[in-house]
PAMIPA-712671 format. One record per residue (C-alpha): residue in one letter; chain; y, z, x. Coordinates in nm, 2 decimals, always signed. Each point is the difference from the previous one (the first is absolute). Layout:
REM PAMIPA-712671
node residu->A&chaine->A&north->Y&up->Z&east->X
...
END
This chain:
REM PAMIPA-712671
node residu->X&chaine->A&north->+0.76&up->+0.61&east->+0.30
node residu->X&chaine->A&north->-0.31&up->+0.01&east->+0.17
node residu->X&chaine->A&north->-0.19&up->-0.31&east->-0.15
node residu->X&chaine->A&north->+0.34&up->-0.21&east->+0.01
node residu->X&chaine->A&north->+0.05&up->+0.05&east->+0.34
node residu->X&chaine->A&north->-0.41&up->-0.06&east->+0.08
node residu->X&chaine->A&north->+0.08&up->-0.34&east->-0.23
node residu->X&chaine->A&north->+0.28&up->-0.05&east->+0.23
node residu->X&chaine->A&north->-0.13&up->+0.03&east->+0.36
node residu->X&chaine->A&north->-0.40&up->-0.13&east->-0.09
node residu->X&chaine->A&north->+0.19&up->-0.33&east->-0.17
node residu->X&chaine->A&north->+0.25&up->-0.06&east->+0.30
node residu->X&chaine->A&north->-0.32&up->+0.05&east->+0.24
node residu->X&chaine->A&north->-0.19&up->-0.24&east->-0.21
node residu->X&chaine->A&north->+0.30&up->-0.24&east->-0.04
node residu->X&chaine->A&north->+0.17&up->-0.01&east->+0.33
node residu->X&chaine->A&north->-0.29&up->-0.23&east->+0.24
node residu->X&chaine->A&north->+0.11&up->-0.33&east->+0.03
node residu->X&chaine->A&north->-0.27&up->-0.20&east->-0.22
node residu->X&chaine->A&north->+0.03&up->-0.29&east->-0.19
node residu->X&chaine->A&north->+0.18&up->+0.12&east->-0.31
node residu->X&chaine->A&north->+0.25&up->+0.15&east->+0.18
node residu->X&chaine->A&north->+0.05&up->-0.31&east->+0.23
node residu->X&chaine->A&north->+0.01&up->-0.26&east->-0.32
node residu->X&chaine->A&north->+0.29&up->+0.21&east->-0.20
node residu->X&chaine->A&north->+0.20&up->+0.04&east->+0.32
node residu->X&chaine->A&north->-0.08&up->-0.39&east->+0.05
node residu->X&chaine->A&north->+0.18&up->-0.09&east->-0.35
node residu->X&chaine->A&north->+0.26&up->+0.24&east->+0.07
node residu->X&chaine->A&north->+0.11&up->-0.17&east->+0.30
node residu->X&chaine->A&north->-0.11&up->-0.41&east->-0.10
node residu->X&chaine->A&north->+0.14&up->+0.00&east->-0.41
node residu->X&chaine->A&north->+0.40&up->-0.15&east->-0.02
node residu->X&chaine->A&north->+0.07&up->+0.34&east->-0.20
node residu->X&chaine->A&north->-0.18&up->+0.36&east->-0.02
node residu->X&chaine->A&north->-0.05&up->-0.09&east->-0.38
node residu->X&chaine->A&north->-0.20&up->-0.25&east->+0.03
node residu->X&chaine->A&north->-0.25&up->+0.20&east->+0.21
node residu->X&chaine->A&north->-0.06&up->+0.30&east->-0.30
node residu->X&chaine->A&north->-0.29&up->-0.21&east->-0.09
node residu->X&chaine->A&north->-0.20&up->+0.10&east->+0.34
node residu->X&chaine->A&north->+0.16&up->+0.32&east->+0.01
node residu->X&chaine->A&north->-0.10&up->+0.11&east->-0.46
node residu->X&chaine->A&north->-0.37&up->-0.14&east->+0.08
node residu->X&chaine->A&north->-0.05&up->+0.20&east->+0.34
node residu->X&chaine->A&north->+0.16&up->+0.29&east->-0.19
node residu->X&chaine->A&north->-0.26&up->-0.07&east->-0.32
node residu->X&chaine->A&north->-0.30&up->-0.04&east->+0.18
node residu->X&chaine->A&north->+0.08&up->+0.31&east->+0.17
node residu->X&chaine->A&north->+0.06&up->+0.18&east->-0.27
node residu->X&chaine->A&north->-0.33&up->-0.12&east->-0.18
node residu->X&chaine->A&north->-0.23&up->+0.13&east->+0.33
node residu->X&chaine->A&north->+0.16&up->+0.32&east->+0.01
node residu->X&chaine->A&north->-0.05&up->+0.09&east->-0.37
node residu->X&chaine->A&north->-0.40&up->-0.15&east->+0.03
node residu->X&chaine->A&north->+0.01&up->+0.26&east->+0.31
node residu->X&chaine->A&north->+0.15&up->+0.28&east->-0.14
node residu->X&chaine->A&north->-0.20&up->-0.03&east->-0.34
node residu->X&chaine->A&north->-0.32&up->-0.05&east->+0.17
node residu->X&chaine->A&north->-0.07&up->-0.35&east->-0.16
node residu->X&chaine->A&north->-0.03&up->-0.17&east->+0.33
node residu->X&chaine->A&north->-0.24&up->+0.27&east->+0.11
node residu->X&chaine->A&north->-0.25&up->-0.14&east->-0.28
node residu->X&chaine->A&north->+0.10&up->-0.39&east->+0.11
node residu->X&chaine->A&north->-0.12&up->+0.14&east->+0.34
node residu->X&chaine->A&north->-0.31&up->+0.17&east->-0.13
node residu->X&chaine->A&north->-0.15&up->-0.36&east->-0.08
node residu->X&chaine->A&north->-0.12&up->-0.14&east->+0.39
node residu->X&chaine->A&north->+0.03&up->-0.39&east->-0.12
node residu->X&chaine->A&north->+0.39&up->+0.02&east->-0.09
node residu->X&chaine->A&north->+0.04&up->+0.21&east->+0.35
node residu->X&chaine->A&north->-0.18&up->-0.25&east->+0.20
node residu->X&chaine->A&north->+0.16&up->-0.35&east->-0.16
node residu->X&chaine->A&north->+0.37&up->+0.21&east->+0.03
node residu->X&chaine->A&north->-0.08&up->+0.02&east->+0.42
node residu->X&chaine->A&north->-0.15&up->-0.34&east->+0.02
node residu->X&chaine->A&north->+0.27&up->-0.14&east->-0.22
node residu->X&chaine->A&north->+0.25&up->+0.24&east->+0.18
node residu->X&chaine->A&north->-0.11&up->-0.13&east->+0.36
node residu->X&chaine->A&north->+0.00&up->-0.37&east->-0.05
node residu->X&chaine->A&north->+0.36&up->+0.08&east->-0.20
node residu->X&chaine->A&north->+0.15&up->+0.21&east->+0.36
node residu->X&chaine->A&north->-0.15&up->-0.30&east->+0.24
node residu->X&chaine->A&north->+0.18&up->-0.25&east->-0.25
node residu->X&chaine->A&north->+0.31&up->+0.20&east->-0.01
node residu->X&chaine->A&north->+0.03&up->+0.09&east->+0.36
node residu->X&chaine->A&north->-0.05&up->-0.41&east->+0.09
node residu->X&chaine->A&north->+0.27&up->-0.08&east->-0.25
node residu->X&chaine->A&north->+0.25&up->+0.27&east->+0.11
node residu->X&chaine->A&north->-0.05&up->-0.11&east->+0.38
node residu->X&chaine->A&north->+0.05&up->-0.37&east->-0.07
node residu->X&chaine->A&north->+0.32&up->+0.10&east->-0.24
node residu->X&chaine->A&north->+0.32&up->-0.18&east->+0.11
node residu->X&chaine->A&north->+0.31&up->+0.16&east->-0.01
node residu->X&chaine->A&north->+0.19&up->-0.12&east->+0.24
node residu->X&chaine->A&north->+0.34&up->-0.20&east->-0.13
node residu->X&chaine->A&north->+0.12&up->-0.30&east->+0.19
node residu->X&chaine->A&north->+0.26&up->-0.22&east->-0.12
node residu->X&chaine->A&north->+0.03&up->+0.02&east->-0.40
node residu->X&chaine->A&north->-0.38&up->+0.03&east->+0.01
node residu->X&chaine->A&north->-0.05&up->+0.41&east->-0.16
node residu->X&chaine->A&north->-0.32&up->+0.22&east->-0.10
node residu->X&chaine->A&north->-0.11&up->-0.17&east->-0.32
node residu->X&chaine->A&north->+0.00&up->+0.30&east->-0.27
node residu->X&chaine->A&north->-0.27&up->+0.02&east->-0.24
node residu->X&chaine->A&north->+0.06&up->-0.04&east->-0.40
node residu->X&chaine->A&north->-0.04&up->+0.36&east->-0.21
node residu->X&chaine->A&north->-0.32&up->-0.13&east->-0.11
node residu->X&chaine->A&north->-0.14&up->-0.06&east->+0.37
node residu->X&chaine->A&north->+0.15&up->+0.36&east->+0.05
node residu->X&chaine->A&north->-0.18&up->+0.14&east->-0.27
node residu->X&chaine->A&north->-0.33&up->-0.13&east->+0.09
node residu->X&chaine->A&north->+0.09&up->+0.04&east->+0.36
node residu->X&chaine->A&north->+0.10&up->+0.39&east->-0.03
node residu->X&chaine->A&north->-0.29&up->+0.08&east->-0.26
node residu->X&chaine->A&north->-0.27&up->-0.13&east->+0.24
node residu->X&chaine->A&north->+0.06&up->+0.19&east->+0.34
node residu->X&chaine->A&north->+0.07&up->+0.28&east->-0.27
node residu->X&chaine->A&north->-0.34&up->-0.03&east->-0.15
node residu->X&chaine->A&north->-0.24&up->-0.18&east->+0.22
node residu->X&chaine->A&north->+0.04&up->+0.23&east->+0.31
node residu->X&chaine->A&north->-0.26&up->+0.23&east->+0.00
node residu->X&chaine->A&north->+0.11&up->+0.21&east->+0.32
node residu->X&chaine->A&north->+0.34&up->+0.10&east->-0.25
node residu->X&chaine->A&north->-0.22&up->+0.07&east->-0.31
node residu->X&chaine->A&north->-0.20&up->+0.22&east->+0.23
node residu->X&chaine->A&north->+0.27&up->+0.17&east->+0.11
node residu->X&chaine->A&north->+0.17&up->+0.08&east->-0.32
node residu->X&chaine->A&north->-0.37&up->+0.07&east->-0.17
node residu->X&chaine->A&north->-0.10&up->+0.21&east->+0.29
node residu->X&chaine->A&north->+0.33&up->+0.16&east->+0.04
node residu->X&chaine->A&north->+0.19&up->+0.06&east->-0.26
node residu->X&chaine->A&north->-0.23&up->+0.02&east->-0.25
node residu->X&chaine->A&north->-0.22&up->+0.24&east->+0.19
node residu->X&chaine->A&north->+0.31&up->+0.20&east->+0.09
node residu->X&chaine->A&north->+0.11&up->+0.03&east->-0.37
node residu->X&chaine->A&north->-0.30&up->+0.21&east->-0.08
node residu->X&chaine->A&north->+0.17&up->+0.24&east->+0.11
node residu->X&chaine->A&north->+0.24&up->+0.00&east->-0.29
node residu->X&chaine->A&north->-0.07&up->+0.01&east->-0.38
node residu->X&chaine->A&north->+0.22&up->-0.06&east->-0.32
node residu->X&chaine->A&north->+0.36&up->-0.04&east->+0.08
node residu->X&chaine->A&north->-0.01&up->+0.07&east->+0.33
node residu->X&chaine->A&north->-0.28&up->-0.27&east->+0.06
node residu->X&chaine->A&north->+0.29&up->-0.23&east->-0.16
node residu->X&chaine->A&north->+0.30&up->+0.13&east->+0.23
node residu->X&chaine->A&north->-0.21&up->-0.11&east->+0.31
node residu->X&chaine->A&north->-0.08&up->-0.38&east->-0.16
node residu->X&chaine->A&north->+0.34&up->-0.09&east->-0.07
node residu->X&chaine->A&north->+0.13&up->+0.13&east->+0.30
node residu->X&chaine->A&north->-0.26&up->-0.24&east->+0.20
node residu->X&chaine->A&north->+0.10&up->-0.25&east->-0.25
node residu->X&chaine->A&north->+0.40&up->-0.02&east->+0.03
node residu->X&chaine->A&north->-0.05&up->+0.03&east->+0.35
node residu->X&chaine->A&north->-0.18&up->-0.30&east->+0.02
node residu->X&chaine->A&north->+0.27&up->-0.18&east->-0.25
node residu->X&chaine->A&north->+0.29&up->+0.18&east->+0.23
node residu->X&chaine->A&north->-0.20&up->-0.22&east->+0.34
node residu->X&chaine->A&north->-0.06&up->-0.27&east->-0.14
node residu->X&chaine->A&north->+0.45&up->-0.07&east->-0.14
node residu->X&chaine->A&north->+0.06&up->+0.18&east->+0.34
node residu->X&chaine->A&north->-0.17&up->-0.29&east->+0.17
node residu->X&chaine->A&north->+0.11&up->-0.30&east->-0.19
node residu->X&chaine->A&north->+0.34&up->+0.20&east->+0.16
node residu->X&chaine->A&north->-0.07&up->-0.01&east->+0.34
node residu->X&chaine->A&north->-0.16&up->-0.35&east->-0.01
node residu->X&chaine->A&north->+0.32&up->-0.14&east->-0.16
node residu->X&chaine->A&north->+0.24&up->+0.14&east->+0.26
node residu->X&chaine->A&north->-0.22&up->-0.08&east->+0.28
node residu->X&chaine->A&north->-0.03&up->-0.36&east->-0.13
node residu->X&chaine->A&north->+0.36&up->-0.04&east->+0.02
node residu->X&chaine->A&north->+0.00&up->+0.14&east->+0.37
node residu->X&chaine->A&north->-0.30&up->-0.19&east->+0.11
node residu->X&chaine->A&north->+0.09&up->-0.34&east->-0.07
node residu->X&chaine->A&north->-0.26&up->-0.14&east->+0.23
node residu->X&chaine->A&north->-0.26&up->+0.12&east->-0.16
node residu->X&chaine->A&north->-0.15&up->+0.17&east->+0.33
node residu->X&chaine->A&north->+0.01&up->+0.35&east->-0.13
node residu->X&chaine->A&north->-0.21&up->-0.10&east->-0.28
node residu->X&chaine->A&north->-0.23&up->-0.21&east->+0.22
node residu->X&chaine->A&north->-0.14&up->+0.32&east->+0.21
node residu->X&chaine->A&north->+0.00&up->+0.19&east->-0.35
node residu->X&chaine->A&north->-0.23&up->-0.22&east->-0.15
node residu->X&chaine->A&north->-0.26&up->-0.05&east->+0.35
node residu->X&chaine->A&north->+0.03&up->+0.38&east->+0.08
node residu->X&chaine->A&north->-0.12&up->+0.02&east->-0.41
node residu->X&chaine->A&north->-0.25&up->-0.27&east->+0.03
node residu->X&chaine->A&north->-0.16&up->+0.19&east->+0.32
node residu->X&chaine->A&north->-0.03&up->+0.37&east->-0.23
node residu->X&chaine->A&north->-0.12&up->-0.19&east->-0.30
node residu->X&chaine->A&north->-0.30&up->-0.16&east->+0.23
node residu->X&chaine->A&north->-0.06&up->+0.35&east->+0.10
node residu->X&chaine->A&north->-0.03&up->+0.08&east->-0.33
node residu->X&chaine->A&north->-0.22&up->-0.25&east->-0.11
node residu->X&chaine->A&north->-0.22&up->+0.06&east->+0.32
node residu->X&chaine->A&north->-0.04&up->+0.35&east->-0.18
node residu->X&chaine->A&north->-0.10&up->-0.08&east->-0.34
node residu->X&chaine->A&north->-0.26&up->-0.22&east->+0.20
node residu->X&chaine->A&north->-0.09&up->+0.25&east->+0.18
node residu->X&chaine->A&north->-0.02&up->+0.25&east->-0.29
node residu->X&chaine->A&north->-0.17&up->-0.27&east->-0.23
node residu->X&chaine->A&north->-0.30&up->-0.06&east->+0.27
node residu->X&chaine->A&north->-0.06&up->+0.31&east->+0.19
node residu->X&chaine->A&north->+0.07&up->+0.26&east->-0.24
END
């Protein structure tokens, strides 16, 4: 019991800040005509996921990280990415007038969509490197593997849970204003975010 409920509390803790994953899955929850048609957001996020905690937990993305080139082109390539993101989420419309709704973006734009602010932010990576892949040091053999797939069907469990949520507070917020201060209060912790990785990238 001990590392599934570590897994359990470490991954919520991890999982629960509002960020820019989060924020996209609940988006397609709430903007696609049906919940099915947002899996394609909600299967990458859960993927990608998936992928980092495994390199975390098996120490591979301990020796990516050994090599100070691929850490320092991940946090310039991360900051540009959060300045870029945080602009586009603050200029987002969502507001419906007249028959005029949230365009919804194809599976493909999805994928591409949900694998990129899965992969390319550095302050997650970090966090799931730094985190769970130090804390699973303290397990070995099966254990070690109780406390991975704990962290990772928790994240797969957020991820459905907020496609949920999204969906039925689309149907309640048919203005779109809900959404609106979602998105700018996201925009404003993801430019935090990417004054960090600056700040970690030059002074550190």
């Amino acid at each position: 019991m001990e590392p599934f409920l570590h897994g359990l509390i470490l991954a919520f803790g991890l999982i629960l800040p509002l960020g820019v994953q989060n924020v996209f899955v609940f988006n397609q929850g709430a903007t696609q005509k049906t919940f099915i048609k947002a899996l394609p957001a909600i299967l990458t996020a859960g993927v990608c996921d998936t992928l980092l905690i495994s390199m975390a937990v098996t120490g591979v993305s301990l020796l990516v990280f050994g090599f100070d080139l691929l850490r320092n082109l991940l946090l310039v390539g991360g900051f540009v990415f959060m300045l870029y993101m945080g602009w586009t989420m603050w200029k987002s419309k969502t507001t419906v007038t007249g028959n005029h709704v949230p365009r919804s973006l194809s599976p493909k734009r999805q994928i591409v969509f949900a694998a990129t602010v899965s992969l390319l932010n550095p302050h997650a990576i970090m966090d799931t490197i730094g985190v769970i892949g130090t804390s699973s040091l303290t397990y070995t053999g099966f254990e070690k593997w109780i406390f991975a797939i704990t962290c990772i069907c928790v994240s797969w469990l957020w991820f459905f849970g907020l496609a949920v949520v999204g969906k039925q507070i689309g149907k309640i917020d048919t203005k779109g204003q809900f959404l609106l201060r979602i998105n700018q209060i996201s925009a404003i912790i993801i430019w935090g975010i990417a004054l960090y990785i600056g700040y970690t990238f030059f002074f550190s």
